[in-house]
N, C-alpha and C positions, 0 to 999 in steps of 0.2 A: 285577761282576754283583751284582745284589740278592741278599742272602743273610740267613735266619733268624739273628739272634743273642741271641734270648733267647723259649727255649719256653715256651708257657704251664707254669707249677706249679702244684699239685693247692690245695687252698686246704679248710682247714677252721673253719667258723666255728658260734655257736653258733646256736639259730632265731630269725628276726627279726633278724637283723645281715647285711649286705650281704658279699654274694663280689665280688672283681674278681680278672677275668683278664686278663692283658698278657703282648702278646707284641712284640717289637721287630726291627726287621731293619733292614740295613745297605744303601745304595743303594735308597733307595726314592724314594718313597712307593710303599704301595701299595692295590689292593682291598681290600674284605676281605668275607668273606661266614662270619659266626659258626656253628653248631649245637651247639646247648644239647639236649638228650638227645634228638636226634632233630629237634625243631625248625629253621627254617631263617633268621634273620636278617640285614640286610645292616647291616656294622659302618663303621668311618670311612674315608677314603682320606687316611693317615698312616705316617708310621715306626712312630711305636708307638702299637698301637692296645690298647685295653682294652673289654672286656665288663664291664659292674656287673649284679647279680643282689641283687635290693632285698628287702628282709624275706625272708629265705630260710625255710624250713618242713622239718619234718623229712621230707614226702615227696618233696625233692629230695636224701636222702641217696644217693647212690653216682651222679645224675646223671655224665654224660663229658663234655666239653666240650672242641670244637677249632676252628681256623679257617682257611678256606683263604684263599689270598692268592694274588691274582693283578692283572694291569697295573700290573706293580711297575717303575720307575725309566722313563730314557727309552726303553727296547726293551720296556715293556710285555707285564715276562717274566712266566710264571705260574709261582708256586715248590708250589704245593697243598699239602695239608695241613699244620696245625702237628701238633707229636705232640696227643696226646688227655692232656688231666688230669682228674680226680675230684675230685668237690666231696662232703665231711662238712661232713653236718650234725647237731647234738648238742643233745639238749633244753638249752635255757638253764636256765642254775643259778641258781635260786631267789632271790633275798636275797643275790646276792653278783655284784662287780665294775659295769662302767661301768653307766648307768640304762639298759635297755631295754622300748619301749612293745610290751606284749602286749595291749593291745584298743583300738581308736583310736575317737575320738567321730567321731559320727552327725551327718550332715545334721539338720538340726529346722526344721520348720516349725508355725510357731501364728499364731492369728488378732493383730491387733492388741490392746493390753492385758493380754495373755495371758503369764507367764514363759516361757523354755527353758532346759530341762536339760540340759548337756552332759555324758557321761564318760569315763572314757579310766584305762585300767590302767599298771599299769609294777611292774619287777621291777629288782633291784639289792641293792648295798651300801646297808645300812640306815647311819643315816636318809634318807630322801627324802625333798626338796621337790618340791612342789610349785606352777608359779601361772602360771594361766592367760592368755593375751593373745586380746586383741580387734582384730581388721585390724593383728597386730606391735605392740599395744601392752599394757604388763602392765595388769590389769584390778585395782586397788586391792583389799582384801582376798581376791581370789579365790586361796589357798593349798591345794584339797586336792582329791583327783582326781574329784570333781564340780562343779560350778558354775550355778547356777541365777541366769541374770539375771534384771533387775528387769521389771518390767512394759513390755511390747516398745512401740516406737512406729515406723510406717513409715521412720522413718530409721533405726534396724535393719536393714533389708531388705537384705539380701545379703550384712553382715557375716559376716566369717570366724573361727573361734575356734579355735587350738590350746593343748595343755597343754606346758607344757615344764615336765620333771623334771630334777634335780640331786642328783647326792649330791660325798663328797670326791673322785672319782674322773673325775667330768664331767659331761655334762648331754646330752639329747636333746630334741629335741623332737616331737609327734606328728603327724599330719596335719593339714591346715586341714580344718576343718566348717564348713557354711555356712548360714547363719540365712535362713530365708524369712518374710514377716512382710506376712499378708494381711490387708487393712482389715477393720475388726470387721462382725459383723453373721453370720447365715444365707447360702446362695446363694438366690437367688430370680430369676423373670423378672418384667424390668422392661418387656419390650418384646416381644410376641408376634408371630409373623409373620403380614402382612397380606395378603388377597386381591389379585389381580394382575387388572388387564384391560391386554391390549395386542392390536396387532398383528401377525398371522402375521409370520415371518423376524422380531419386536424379541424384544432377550430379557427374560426376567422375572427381578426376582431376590427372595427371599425373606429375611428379616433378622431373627433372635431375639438379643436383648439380656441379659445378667444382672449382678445384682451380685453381689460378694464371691466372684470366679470366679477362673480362670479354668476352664470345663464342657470337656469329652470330648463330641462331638456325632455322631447319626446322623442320617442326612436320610432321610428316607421321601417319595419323590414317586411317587404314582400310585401306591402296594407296592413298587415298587423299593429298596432302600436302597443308601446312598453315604457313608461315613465324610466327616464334616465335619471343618473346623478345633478347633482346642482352642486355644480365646479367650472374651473377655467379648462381645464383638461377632460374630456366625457371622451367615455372609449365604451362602445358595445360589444361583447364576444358569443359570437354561435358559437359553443362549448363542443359540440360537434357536428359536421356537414355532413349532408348526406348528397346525392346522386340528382334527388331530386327538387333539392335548393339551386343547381346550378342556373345562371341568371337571374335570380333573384334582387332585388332592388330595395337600396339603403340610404336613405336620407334620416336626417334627424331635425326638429323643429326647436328651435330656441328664443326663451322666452324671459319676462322678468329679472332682463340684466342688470348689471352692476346696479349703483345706488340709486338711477333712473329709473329700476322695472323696463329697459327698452324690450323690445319684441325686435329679433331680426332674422324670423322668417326661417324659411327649410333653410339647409346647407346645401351643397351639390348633392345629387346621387350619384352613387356608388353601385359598381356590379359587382357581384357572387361568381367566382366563376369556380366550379368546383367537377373535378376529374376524377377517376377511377383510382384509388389508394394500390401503392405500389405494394404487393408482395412480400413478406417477407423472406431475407437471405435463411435456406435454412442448412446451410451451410457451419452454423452454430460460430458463437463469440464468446469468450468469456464475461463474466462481471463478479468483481472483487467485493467480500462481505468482509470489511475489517474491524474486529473488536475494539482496536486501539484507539480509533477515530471517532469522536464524542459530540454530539451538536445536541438539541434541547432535550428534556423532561418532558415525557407527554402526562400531563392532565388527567385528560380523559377524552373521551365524544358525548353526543346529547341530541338531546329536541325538547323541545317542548311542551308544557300544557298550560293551556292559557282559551278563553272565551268560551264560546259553543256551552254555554250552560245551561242548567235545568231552572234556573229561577233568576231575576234582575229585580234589582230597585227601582227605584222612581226615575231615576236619571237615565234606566238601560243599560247598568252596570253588571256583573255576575256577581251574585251573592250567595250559590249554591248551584251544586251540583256540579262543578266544574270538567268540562272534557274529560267524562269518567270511561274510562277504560275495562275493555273487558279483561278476564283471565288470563285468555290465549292473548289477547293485545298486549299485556305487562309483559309475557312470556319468553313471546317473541323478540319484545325492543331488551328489558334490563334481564336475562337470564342466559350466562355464560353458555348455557351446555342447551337449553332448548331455544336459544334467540341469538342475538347479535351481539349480546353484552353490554349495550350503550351506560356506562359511568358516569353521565352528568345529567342532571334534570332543570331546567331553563323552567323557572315557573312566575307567572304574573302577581303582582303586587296590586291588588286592589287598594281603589282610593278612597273606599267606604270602607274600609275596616274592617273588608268578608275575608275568608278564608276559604276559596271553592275548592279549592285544590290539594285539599291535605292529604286526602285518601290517594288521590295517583304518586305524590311527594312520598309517603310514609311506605307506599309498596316498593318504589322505587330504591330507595335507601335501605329495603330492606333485603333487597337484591344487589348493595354494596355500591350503590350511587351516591354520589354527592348532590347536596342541592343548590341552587342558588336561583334569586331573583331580578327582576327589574321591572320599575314602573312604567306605565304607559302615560300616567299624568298626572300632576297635583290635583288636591281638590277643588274643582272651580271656585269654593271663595276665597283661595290660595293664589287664584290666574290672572292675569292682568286681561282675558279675554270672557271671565266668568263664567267660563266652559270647560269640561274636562273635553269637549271635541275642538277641532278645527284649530291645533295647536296654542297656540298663544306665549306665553313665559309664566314662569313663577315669578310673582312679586317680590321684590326683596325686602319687603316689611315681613313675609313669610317664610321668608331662608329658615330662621331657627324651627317653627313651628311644624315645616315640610320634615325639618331635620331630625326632630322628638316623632313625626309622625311614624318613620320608616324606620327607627331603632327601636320605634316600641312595636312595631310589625315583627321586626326580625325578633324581637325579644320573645314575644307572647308567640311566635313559631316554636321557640327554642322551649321556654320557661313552661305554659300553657298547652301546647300538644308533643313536647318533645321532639319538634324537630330542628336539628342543628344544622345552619345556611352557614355556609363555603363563601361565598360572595353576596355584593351586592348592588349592583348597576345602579348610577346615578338617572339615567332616562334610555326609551328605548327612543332608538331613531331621533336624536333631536334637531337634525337638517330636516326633518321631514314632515310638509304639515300635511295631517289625515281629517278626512269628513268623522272619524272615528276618535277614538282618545290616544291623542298625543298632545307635546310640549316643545317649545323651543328653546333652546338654552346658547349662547353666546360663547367662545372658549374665555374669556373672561367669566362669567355667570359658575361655567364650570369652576375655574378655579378658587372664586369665592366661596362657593357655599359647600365648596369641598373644605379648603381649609379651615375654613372661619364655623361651619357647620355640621356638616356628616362626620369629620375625622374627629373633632373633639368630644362630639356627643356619643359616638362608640365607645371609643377610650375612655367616657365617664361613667357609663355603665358597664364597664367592664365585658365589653362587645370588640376589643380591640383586634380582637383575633380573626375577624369575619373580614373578607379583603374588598377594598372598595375598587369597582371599576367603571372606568371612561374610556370611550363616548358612548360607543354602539351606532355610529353612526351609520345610513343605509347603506350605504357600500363602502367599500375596502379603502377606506383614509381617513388620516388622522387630523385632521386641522383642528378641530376643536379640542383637541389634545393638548396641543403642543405651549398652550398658554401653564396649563400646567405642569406639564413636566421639564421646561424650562427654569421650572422655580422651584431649587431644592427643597423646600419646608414644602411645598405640595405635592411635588413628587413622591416624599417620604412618607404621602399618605396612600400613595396606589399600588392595589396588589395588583392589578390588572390591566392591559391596556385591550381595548377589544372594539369591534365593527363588524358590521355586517358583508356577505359576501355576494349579493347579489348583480350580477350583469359585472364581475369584476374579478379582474386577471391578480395571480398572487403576489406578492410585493415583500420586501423585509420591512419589517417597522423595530430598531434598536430598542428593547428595554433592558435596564438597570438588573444586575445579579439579585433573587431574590421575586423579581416583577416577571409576569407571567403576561403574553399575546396569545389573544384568543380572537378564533370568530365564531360571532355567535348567532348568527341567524342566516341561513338560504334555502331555496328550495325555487322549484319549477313552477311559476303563475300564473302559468299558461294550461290547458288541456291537458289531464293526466296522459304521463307516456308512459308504457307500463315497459315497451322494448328491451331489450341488450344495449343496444347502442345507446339509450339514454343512461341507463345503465352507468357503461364503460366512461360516457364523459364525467358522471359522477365521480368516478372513481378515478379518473385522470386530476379532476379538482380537487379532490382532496391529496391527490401526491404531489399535487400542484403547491398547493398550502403547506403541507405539513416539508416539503424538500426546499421553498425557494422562499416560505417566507417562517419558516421554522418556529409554526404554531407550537402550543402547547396545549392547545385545545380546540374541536371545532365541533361544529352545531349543524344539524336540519332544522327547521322552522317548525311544523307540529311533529310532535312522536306519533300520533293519528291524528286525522282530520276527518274531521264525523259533521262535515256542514257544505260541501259540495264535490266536484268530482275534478277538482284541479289535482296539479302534482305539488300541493305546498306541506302534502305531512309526505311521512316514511310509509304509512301505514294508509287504510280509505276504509269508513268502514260507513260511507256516509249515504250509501243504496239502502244496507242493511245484510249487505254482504262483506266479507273481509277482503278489499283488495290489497294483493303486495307484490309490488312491480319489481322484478329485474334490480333496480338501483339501491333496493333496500337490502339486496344476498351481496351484492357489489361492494357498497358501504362495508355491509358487515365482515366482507374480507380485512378489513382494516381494524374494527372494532370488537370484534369479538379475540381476538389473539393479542392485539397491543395494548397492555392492561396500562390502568395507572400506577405512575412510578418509570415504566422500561424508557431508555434512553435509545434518540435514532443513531444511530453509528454509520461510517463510510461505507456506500455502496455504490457501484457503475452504474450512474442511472439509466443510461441508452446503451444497452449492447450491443444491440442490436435496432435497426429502423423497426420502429414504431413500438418498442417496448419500454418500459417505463421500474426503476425498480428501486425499493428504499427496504432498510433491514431495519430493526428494532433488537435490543437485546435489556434480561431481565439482568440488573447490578446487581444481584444480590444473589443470583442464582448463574455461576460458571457455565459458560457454553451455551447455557438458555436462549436464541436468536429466533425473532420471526421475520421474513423475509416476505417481501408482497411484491408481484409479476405480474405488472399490465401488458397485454400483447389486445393493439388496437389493430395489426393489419389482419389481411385474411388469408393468410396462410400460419404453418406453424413458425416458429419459432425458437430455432435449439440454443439454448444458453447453459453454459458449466458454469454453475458456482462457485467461488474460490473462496476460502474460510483463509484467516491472515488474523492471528491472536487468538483462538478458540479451536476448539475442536467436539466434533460433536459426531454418535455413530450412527446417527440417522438422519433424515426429513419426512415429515409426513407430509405430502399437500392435501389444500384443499382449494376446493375450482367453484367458481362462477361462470358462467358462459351465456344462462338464456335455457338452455335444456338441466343443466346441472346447478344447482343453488347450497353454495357453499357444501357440497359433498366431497367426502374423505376420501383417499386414494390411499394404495397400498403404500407402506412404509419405502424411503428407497435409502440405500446404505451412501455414510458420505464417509464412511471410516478411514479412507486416506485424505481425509480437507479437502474432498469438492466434489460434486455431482452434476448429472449432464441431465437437465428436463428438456421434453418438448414441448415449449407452452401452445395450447391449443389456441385455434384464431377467437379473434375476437373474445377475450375470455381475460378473466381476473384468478389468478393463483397464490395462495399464502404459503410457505415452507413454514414449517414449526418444527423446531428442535428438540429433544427428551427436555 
């Protein structure tokens, strides 16, 4: 039988020097879930397993710490607690024994041209050396506990700088700092946003330029405001115009620039000028559906479940109950034949170590989803801001600790409740700081604690198979990417490359054969629109995505949202009524038929003005094609299908429109390779093949 053979001991050390606790036991392996004074971690699945406790402080003196253990050996025995030890802690003594780092150097960022100052304290047996290294390498005269480089030049730019001390007794070293180093010059705008004329139902997008950026941006359309991206290039798009935006007024406010934080005020305003949508010819065009013609693998689609819970911690975390879903709500979003079919489930990573969310995950999956997660934050004694809110970083004394925390999450999903995670997001939003839980990460940070952390600590529990993804950044770009996948050995750790889609036009982003582009969060944050026409711009977006920047998978933001009456789920059930707008029967022209697995293949995307059109076909099943028919103008439509490598004796469709919510139509014959529809106005239509 599994049995304790070595309880934790009490452990005292001085402040700023590491505790570890270890405890071993006999016929194991087994669980183990740590608490540190009250806190609740989950530790390794081993014989002996140890807790480290990194730069210790004198206000962790008389901390308890124990750990309980349980699915220990092959009967998956639970042994519960170990005894409890006491951790001392004791001011460090001045001027004597091994060197320890008492103030660790600062981030620095300066313009191009410009020196950085680094500093960094330390206590010990006199004398102390000192001398500093730049990216691991010693930096020629740099001997004493500051260091002022030379005049910076963009290849600076992301270098790391720590101080290693030494006396006769050993050496340390301090934290990496990391150099940001922005091209010289003011922030200024280079590129004002320009007046818009289109089309009712085309969308308009709006685009302010800067240099020496990157700006914090607010978008002001018509008085409304909308947090923009935080970039050198910020573009807003009305995804679709209506009749009564015309003359509307678009400025945007930019703020927090370049390495100065400058503020430079509104941009110009910009007019709306939006006119009556032309007609469609209905004179009829063909559009070519050819089998032979092969662009990505889709994935799947998704949403998420994540906050709105039935219970929180002390911190105002969820710990239970997580955005539980009804019958009909599961029915709806993950059931082929009574819903939309959505294949992927987007679920939250708690940083307390809860699980709220099993029961919508394990319904979901069992409705032939995939799962996968992402955190919203380290644990704040993980944070450089000691908060899981209001952004901050993950320490890098806490890379490995962040890195055992989320593999033994994904494990105890897998091992513990049986559920098997598909991915796993390094941070959600990490350009993005929230009053709520978030984190900020650097694309250097990214590619650290990816190679050096998450990818080996999978791979050592035999997690290898679960695909790691970056960035998730809140809108559609990669920057904080590109540190990594510029670097083979990190690259060779990403299943996934992915960001969010919000207030942003579709875009290619290259990944590697094997690596998958996803986006994985949007939705409407404004006033729920239940309409058609929000609708059909959904549905324009996503052929937007899936044709121009050849996703493999895309997202809404909640699968339901049961916490106010905005359009940020699929679903609303937040009255206590089930609302389900227009965009979710739209959506589901694309998800419920384009299963995971089917490949998009050549089709005429414009046959005709204003219709929009991408085919899908199942590899493994001959002839199998689903085809999807945006028609945004207001009249019909006539387009012939033309089949070129397959043959197929029928089509069924199915229609969206505002009256009709993905309803079936009668079969129509396509037995000699092609068929002639009328797409109705304003309306979303899928062809399915036998």
């Amino acid at each position: 039988m599994p049995s304790i053979t070595t309880q934790l001991a009490n452990q005292a050390v001085l402040a700023g020097q590491t505790a570890t606790f270890t405890v071993a036991v006999s016929n194991g392996p087994c669980r183990s879930f740590w608490y540190i004074n009250g806190a609740g971690y989950y530790g390794a699945f081993a014989s002996t397993i140890s807790y480290k406790i990194p730069n210790t402080t004198l206000a962790m003196n008389g901390w308890k710490v124990f750990v309980n253990l349980y699915g220990c050996g092959t009967m998956g025995a639970n042994l519960g607690n170990s005894q409890a030890a006491v951790l001392t802690v004791t001011a460090a003594q001045t001027g004597t024994g091994v060197p320890t780092i008492t103030g660790q150097p600062a981030n620095q960022s300066v313009m191009a041209g410009q020196t950085a100052t680094f500093r960094a304290a330390a206590s010990g047996t006199a004398p102390l050396a000192y001398h500093w290294q730049k990216n691991g390498v010693n930096v020629v005269g740099a001997t004493s506990a500051t260091y002022t480089t030379p005049a910076t030049t963009s290849a600076d730019n992301g270098s790391r700088f720590q101080l290693v001390v030494t006396n006769s007794t050993g050496s340390v070293a301090s934290d990496a700092a990391t150099l940001t180093v922005n091209s010289g010059g003011a922030p200024t705008i280079t590129q004002q946003p320009q007046s818009q004329t289109v089309q009712a139902e085309q969308p308009a997008t709006f685009t302010v330029e800067v240099s020496n950026g990157p700006c914090r941006s607010l978008w002001y359309i018509n008085g409304v405001v909308y947090y923009g991206a935080f970039a050198s290039a910020i573009s807003y798009t009305i995804p679709s115009t209506t009749l009564a935006m015309n003359g509307w007024k678009v400025f945007v406010n930019l703020y927090g620039c370049g390495s100065t934080g400058a503020n430079l005020g509104n941009s110009q305003t910009a007019i709306l000028t939006v006119g009556p949508s032309v007609t469609n010819n209905t004179g009829g065009s063909a559009a070519t559906i050819d089998w032979t013609t092969t662009h990505q693998t889709i994935t799947g689609f998704g949403a998420a479940t994540a906050f709105q819970c039935a219970s929180h911690d002390a911190a105002g975390e969820c710990n239970g109950g997580g955005n539980r879903w009804t019958t009909q709500e599961l029915n709806l979003l993950y059931d082929q034949n009574l819903g939309i079919g959505l294949s992927l489930i987007r679920f939250k990573i708690e940083e307390n170590g809860s699980f709220p969310y099993n029961t919508n995950i394990r319904n979901a999956i069992a409705k032939g989803a995939k799962a996968w997660g992402a955190p919203w934050s380290p644990p704040a004694s993980m944070k450089t801001n000691g908060s899981i809110n209001n952004g901050g970083s993950l320490a890098p004394a806490f890379y490995q600790a962040w890195a055992s925390q989320l593999v033994n999450y994904v494990s105890a999903l897998k091992n513990t409740y049986g559920i098997p995670v598909y991915a796993i997001s390094v941070q959600n939003e990490p350009d993005f700081v929230a009053s709520y839980e978030s984190a900020q990460y650097t694309g250097q940070q990214f590619h650290d604690f990816v190679v050096n952390n998450l990818c080996p600590t999978l791979q050592s529990v035999g997690l290898g198979n679960v695909k790691i993804m970056i960035a998730e950044q809140a809108h559609w770009q990669f920057n904080l990417a590109t540190t990594t996948k510029n670097d083979a050995g990190a690259d060779a750790c990403i299943g996934i490359y992915a960001a969010h889609g919000y207030n942003s036009a579709a875009s290619a982003f290259p990944v590697n054969p094997g690596q998958e582009l996803w986006e994985t969060e949007d939705s409407d944050l404004g006033a729920q629109d239940t309409s058609s026409s929000n609708g059909l711009a959904w549905a324009q977006k996503l052929h937007d995505y899936l044709t121009i920047a050849n996703l493999n998978a895309w997202h809404y933001w909640w699968a339901v949202d049961s916490g106010d009456s905005t359009g940020q789920g699929l679903l609303n059930d937040a009255s206590g009524t089930l609302v389900i707008p227009t965009r979710f029967y739209m959506i589901g022209q694309y998800t419920k038929f384009i299963r995971p697995g089917f490949v998009r293949i050549g089709a005429t995307v414009s046959p005709v003005a204003n219709t929009y059109v991408s085919a899908y076909k199942d590899p493994t099943s001959s002839g199998h094609v689903v085809i999807v028919a945006i028609n945004r103008g207001s009249g019909n439509a006539n387009v012939t299908f033309q089949f070129n490598g397959f043959t197929a004796a029928s089509v069924t469709p199915y229609i969206t429109n505002g009256t009709l919510n993905l309803t079936q139509q009668p079969a129509i014959s396509s037995a000699g390779g092609s068929f002639t529809y009328s797409l109705l106005p304003f309306s979303v239509t899928t062809f399915v093949t036998p």
